[in-house]
C-alpha positions as CSV (number, residue, x, y, z in Angstrom):
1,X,7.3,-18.3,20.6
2,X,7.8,-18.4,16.6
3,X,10.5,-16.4,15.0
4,X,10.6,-12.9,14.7
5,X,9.6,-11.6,11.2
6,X,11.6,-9.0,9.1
7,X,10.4,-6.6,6.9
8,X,13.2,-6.0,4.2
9,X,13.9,-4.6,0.6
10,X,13.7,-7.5,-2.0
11,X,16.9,-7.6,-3.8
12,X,14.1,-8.1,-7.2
13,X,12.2,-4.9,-6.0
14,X,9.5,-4.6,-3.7
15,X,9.2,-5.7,0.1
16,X,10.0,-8.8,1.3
17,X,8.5,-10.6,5.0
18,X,11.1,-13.1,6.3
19,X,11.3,-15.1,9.0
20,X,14.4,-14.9,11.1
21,X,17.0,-17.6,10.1
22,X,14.7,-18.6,7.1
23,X,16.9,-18.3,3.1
24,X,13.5,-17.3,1.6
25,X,10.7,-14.6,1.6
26,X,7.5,-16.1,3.1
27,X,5.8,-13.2,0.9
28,X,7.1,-10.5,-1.4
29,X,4.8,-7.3,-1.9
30,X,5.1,-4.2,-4.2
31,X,4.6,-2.0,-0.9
32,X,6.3,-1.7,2.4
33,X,2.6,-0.7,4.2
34,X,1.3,-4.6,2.9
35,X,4.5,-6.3,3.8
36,X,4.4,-4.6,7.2
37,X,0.6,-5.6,7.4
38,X,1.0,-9.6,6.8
39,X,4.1,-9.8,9.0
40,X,2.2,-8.0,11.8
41,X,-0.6,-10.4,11.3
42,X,2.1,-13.8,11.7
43,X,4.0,-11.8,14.3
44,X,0.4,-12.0,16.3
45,X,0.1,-15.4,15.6
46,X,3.2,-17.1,16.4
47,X,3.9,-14.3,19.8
48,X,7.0,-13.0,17.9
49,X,8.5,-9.9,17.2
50,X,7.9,-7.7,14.3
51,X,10.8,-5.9,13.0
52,X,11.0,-3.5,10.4
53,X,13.7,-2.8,8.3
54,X,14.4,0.5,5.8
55,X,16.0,1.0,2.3
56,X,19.3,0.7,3.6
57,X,18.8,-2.2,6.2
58,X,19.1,-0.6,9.1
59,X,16.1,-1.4,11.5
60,X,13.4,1.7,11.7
61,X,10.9,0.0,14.3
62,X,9.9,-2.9,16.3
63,X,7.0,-4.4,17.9
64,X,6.6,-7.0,20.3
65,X,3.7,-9.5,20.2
66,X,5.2,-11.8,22.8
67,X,7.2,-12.0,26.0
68,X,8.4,-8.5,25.3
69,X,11.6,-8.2,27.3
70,X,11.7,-4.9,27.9
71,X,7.6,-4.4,28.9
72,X,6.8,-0.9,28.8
73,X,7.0,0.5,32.9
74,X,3.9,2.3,34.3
């Protein structure tokens, strides 16, 4: 399983993907919508969780592309 991926405000404007742990952006984008879209797409790849953050830092969503510990029932 990779690390989990963030979704974030840059602190330069924009949207930043990060992955957890990691000091730097993988990518910065003007939008939220296309940061959400290429950290979904390496969330996918690496089986990781995708977790999305808003203006203020506080976490909005998440989404599980891997061993999702709490599995949806029924």
């Amino acid at each position: 399983m990779g690390k989990n991926q963030h979704v974030t405000p840059h602190p330069d404007g924009g949207w930043q993907v990060k992955g957890e742990g990691n000091n730097k952006a993988t990518k910065v984008t003007e939008t939220k919508k296309e940061a959400i879209d290429i950290a979904r797409q390496i969330a996918k790849n690496q089986e990781s969780e995708l977790i999305i953050h808003g203006k203020d830092g506080k976490i909005q969503n998440k989404d599980s592309y891997g061993n999702d510990p709490y599995p949806p029932k029924g």
